[in-house]
C-alpha positions as CSV (number, residue, x, y, z in Angstrom):
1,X,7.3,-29.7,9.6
2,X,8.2,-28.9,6.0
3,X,6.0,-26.2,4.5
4,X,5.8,-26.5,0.5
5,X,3.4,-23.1,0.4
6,X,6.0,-21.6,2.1
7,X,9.2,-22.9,-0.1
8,X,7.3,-21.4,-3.5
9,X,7.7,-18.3,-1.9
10,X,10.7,-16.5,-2.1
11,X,12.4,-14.3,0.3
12,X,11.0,-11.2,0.9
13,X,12.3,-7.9,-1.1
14,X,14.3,-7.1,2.0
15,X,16.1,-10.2,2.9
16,X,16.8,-10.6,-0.8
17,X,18.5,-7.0,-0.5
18,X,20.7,-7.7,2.8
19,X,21.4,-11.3,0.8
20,X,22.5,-9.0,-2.6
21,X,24.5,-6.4,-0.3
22,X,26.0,-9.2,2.2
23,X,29.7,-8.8,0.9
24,X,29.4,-5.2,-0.4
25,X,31.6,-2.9,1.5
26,X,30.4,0.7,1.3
27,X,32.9,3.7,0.9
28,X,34.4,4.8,4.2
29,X,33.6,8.0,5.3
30,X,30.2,8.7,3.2
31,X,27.5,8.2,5.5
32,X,25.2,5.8,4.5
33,X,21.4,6.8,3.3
34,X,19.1,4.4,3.2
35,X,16.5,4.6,0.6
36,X,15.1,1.0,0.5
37,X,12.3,1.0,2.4
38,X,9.0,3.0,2.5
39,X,9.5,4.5,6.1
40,X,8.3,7.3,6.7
41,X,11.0,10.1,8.4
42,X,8.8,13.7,9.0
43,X,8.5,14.1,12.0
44,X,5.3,13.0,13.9
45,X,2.8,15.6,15.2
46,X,3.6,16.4,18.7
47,X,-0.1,15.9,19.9
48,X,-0.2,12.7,19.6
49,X,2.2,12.3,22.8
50,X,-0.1,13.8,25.6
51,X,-3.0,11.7,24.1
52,X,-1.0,8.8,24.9
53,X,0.1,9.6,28.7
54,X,-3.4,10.8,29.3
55,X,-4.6,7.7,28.8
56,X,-1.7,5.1,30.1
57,X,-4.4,3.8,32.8
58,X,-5.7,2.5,29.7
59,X,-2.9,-0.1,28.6
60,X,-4.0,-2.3,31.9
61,X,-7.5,-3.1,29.7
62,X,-8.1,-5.5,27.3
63,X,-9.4,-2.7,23.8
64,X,-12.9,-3.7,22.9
65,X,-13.4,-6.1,19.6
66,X,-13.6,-3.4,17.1
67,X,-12.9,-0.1,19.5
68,X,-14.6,2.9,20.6
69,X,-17.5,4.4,18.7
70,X,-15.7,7.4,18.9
71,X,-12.9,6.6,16.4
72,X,-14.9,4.7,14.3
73,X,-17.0,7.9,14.0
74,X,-14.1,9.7,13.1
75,X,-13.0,7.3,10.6
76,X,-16.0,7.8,9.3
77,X,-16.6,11.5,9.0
78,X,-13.1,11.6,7.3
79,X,-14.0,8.8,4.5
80,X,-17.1,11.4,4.2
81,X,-15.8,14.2,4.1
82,X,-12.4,12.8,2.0
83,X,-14.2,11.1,-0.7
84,X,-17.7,13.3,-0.9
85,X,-19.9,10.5,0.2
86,X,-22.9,10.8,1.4
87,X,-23.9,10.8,5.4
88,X,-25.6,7.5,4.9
89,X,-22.8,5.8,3.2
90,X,-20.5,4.6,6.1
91,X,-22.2,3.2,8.8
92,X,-19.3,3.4,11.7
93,X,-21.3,0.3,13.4
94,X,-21.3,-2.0,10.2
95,X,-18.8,-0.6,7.6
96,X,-15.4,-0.2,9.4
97,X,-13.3,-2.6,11.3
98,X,-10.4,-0.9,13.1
99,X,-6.9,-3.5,12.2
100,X,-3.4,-3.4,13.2
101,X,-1.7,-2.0,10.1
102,X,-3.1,-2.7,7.0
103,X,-0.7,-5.2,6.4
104,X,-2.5,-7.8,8.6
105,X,-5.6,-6.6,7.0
106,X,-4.4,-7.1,3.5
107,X,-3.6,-10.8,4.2
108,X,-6.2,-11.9,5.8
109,X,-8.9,-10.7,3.2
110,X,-7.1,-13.4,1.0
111,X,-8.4,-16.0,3.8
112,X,-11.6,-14.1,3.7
113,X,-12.3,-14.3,0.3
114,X,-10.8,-17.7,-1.2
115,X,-13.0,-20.9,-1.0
116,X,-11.6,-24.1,-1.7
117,X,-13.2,-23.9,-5.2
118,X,-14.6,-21.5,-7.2
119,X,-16.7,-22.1,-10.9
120,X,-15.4,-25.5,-9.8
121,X,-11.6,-25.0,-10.3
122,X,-9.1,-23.6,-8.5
123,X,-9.8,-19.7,-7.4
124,X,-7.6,-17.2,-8.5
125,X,-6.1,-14.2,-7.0
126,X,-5.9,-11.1,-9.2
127,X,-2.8,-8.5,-8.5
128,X,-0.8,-6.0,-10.3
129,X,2.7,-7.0,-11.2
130,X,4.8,-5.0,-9.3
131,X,3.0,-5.5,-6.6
132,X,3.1,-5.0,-2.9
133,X,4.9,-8.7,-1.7
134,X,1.8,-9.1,1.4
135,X,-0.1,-9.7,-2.0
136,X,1.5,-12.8,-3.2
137,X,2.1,-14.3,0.3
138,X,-1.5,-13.8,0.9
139,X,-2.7,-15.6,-1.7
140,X,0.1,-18.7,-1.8
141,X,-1.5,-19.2,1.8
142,X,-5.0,-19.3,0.9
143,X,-4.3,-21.8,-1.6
144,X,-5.3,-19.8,-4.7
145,X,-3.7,-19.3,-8.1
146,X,-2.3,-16.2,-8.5
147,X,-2.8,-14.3,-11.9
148,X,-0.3,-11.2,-12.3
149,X,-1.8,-8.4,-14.6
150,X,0.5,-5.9,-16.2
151,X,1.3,-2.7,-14.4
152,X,3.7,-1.1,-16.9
153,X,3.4,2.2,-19.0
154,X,1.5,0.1,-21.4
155,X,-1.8,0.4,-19.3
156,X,-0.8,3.5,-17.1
157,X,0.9,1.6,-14.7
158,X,-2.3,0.1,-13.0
159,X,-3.8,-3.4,-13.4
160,X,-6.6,-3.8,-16.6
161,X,-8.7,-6.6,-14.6
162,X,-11.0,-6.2,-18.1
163,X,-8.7,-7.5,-20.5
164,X,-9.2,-11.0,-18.9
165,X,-10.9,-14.0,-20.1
166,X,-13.9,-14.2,-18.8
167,X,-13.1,-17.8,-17.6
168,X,-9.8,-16.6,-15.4
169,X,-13.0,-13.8,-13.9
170,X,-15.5,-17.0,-13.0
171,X,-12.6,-18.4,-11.1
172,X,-11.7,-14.9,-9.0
173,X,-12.3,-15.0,-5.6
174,X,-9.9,-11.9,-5.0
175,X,-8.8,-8.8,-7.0
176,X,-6.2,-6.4,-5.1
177,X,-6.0,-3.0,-6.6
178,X,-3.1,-0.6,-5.4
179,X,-3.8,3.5,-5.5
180,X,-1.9,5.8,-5.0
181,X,0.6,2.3,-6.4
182,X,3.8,0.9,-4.7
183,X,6.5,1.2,-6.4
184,X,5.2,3.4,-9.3
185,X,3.4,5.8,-7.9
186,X,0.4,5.3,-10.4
187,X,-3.3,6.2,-9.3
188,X,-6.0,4.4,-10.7
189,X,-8.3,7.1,-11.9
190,X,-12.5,6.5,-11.3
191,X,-13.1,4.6,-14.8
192,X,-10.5,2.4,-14.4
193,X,-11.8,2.0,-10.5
194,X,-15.6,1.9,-11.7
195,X,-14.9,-0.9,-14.2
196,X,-13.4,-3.1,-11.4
197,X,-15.9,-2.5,-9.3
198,X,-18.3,-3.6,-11.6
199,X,-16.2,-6.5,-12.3
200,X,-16.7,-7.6,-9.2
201,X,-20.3,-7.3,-8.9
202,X,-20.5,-9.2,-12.6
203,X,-18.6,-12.4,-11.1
204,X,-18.6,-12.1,-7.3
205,X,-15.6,-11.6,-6.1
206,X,-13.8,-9.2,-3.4
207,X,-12.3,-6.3,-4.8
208,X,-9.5,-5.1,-2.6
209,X,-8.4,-1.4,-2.7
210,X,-4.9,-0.6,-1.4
211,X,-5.2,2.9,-0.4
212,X,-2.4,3.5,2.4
213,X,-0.8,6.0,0.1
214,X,-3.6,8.3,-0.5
215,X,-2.8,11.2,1.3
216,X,0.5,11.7,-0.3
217,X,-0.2,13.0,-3.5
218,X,1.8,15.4,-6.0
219,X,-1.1,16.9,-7.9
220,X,-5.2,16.6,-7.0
221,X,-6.3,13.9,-4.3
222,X,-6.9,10.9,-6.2
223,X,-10.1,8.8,-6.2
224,X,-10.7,6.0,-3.8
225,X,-12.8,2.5,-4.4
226,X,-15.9,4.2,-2.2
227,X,-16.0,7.6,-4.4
228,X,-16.1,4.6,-6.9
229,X,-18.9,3.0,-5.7
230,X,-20.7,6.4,-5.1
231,X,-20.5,7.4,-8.5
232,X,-22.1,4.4,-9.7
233,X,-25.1,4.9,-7.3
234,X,-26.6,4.5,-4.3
235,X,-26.1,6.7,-1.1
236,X,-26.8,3.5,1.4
237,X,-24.3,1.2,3.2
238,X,-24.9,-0.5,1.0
239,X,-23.4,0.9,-2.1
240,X,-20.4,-0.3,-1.1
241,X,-20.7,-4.6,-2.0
242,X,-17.7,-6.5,-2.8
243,X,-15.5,-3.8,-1.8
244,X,-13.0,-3.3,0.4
245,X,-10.7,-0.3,1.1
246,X,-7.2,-0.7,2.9
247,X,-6.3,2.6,5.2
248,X,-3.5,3.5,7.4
249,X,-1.9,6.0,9.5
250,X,1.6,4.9,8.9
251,X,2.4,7.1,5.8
252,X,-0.9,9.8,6.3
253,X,0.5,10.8,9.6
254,X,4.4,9.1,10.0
255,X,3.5,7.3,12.5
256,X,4.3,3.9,10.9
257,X,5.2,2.1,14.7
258,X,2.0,2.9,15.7
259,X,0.4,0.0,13.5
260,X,-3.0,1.5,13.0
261,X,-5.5,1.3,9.9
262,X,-8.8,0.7,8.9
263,X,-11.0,-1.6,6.6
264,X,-13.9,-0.1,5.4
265,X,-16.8,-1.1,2.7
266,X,-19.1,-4.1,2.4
267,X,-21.0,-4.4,5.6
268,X,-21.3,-7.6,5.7
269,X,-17.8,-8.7,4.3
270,X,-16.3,-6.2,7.2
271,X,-18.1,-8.7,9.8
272,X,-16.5,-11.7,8.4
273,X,-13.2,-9.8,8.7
274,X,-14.0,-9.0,12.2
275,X,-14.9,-12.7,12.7
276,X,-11.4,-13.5,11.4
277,X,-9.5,-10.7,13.3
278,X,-11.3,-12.4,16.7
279,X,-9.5,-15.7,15.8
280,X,-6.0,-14.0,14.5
281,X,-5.9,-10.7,15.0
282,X,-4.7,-8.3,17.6
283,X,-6.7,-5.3,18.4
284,X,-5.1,-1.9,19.1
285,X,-4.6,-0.8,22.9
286,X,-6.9,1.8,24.1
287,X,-4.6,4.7,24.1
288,X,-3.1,3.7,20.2
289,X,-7.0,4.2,19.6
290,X,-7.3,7.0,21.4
291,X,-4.1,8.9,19.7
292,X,-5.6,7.4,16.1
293,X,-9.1,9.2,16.8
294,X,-6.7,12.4,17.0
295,X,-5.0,11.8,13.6
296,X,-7.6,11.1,11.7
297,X,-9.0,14.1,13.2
298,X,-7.0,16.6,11.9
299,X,-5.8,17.4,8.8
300,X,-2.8,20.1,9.3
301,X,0.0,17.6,9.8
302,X,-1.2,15.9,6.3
303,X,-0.8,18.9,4.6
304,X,2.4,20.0,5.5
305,X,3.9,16.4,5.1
306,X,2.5,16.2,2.0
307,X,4.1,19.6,0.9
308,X,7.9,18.6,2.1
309,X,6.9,15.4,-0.8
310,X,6.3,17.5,-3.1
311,X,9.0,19.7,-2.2
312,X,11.5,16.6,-2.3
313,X,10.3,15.7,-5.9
314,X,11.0,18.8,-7.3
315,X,14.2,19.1,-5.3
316,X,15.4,15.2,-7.3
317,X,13.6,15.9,-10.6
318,X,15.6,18.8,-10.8
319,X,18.9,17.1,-9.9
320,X,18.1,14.2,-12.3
321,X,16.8,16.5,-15.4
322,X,15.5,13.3,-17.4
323,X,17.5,10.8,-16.0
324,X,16.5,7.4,-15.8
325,X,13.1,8.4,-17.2
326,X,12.6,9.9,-13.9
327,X,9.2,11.7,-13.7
328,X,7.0,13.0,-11.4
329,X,4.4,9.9,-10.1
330,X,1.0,10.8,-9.4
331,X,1.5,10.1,-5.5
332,X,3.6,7.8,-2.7
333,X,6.9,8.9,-2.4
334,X,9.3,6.4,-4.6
335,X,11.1,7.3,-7.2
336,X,10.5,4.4,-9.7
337,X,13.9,4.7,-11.8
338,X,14.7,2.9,-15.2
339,X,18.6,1.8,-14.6
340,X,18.8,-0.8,-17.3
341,X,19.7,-3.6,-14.3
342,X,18.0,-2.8,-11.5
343,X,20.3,-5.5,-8.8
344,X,23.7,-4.3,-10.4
345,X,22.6,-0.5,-9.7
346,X,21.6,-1.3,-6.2
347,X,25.0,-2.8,-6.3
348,X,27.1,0.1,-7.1
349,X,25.4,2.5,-5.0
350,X,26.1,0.8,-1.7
351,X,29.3,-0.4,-2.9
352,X,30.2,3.2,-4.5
353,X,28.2,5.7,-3.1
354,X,26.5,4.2,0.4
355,X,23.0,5.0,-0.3
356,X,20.7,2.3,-0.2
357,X,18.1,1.2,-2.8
358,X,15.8,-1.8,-3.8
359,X,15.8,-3.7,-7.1
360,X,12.3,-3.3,-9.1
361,X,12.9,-7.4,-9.4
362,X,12.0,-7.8,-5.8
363,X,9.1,-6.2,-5.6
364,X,7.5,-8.3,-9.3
365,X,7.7,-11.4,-10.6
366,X,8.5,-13.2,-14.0
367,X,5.4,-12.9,-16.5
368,X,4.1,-15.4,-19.0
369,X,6.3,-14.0,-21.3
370,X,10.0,-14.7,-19.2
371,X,10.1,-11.4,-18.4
372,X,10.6,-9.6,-15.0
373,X,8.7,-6.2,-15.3
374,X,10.7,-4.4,-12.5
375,X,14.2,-5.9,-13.5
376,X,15.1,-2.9,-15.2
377,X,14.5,-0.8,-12.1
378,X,15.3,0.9,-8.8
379,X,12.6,2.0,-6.3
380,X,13.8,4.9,-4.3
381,X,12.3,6.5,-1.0
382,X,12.1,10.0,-0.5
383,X,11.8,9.4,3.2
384,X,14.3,12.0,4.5
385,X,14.4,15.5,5.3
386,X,15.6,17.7,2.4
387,X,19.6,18.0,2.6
388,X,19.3,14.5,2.8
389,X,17.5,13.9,-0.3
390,X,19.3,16.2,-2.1
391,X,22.7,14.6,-1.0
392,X,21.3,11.1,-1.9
393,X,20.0,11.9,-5.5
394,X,23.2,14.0,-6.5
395,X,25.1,9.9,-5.4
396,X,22.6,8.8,-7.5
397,X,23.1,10.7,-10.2
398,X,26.6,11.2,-10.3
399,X,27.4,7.6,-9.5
400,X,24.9,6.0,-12.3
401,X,25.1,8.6,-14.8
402,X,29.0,8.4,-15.9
């Protein structure tokens, strides 16, 4: 059956890369380096493994709705103890439900949260533009207009959801806010995240906050949307209505196969999500749950990961002294570089110097004005181990720069 939701999307980032690269012959005998995609290469911690076969009677059981109290607990005590909160804040029985990758999660709080109508028009979708494609997709299926806010130096690389008209806010049903940001790297600081929250609250709609980068940061651990809603009162579970906050294991702990997250916030909008998850959603085998309540557990692995990014940026910051207005991003681990074209540079790299990038066009989309915010752009993905890095930024360099 022909879809016409699905033919206003286009491809996704990635397919629109293989399509751009198709006939583009890298150089023999440079190994390629592939840069394009946010996978994370450190190695995983080794503990994870007996976990795992300790508990392979488990993959014979179906995994309980939303999983054993035990990780939820532990989800739990690390929100707490990550964002300062107090002990009464999450509620591991009404303000977590456990999700296969965030991904899923991120999509389906568009069906969540969009009615058919809203103010009696059309709802709108709020996003950042560039934003993280699921976004877009997830909106487009639920139906809603989508409303792209700036996310360029101009406002610190993060979405102003209060330079709106108030009559664009009476039609949102869903805002989604990206911190640490993909690509730019941009964290949302707590005034900006305060403001949205109120938002929000002022018009009723879901405020979804993208979080999956926040344990790879370059400087101080950045704020999240629940320190947000702590600081602007109230120590309850409920403190935390008409937010939602997006975490994953996949770049915290480099175990992106693994497929495991959270949602956590709004009590009652996580049972509506758990609703929806009961009618489309997997649920996590035991001993992927049981490996998770390890991870989020222990906090040695994240430090040490988080170092060898930090070690990586220096290591390419150095090599690139300026160019491309490279500079350090607040956290994630792209490289958000200003090539003048960002599809001819992705181009020449695999066609000169084999490493892999992606175009900033793919991941934004053309504003109001005709313009694409990430055309000028590459996003690059300090993934690999060091030697790598440094080979891959010095092709960069040398093959961009002349």
């Amino acid at each position: 059956m022909h879809n016409n939701i699905l033919d206003e999307l286009t491809d996704y980032p990635f397919d629109r890369l293989r399509a751009l690269l198709r006939d583009v012959e890298p150089p023999a005998g440079r190994a390629p380096i592939h840069m394009q995609i946010g996978e994370p290469k450190h190695a995983a911690p080794d503990f994870i493994g007996p976990v795992l076969v300790d508990n392979m009677a488990d993959w014979g059981k179906y995994p309980p709705p939303n999983g054993p109290d035990s990780l939820r607990a532990a989800i739990a005590d690390w929100l707490t103890t990550r964002y300062t909160l107090s002990d009464a804040m999450i509620d591991p029985a009404r303000n977590i439900a456990l999700v296969s990758g965030t991904r899923e999660a991120l999509f389906m709080a568009a069906l969540l949260a969009v009615p058919e109508t809203k103010a009696g028009a059309k709802p709108v979708v709020l996003m950042p533009n560039p934003f993280y494609q699921v976004y877009v997709g997830a909106a487009a299926m639920a139906r809603a207009e989508i409303v792209l806010l700036p996310a360029g130096p101009e406002t610190g690389f993060q979405p102003d959801f209060g330079a709106l008209d108030p009559a664009i806010l009476e039609r949102t049903a869903l805002a989604y806010l990206n911190s640490p940001a993909n690509p730019q790297g941009s964290i949302a600081d707590l005034d900006r995240l305060e403001s949205a929250i109120e938002l929000a609250r002022e018009y009723d709609f879901i405020l979804a906050v993208d979080e999956c980068y926040s344990e790879i940061y370059t400087a101080e651990p950045p704020p999240g949307g629940l320190s947000a809603c702590a600081s602007l009162g109230g120590d309850s579970a409920e403190a935390c209505r008409n937010v939602l906050v997006f975490h994953s294991l996949s770049k915290r702990s480099n175990v992106p196969g693994l497929r495991s997250g959270f949602v956590a916030g709004d009590g009652d909008l996580v049972a509506l999500l758990l609703r929806l998850r009961q009618y489309g959603g997997a649920q996590l085998p035991l001993p992927v749950m049981n490996a998770s309540e390890a991870l989020w557990r222990d906090e040695a692995h994240v430090e040490q990961s988080r170092a060898l990014y930090r070690d990586k940026f220096d290591l390419a910051l150095e090599i690139l002294d300026g160019q491309f207005a490279a500079t350090r991003p607040g956290g994630a681990f792209y490289l958000w570089l200003d090539v003048g074209d960002g599809a001819a540079a992705a181009t020449q790299l695999w066609g000169q110097a084999s490493v892999r990038v992606l175009p900033g066009a793919y991941l934004a989309q053309t504003d109001a004005a005709g313009a694409n915010p990430g055309q000028r752009f590459i996003r690059v993905a300090l993934v690999h181990d060091i030697e790598t890095t440094r080979d891959a930024i010095n092709r960069i360099s040398e093959t961009l720069g002349t």
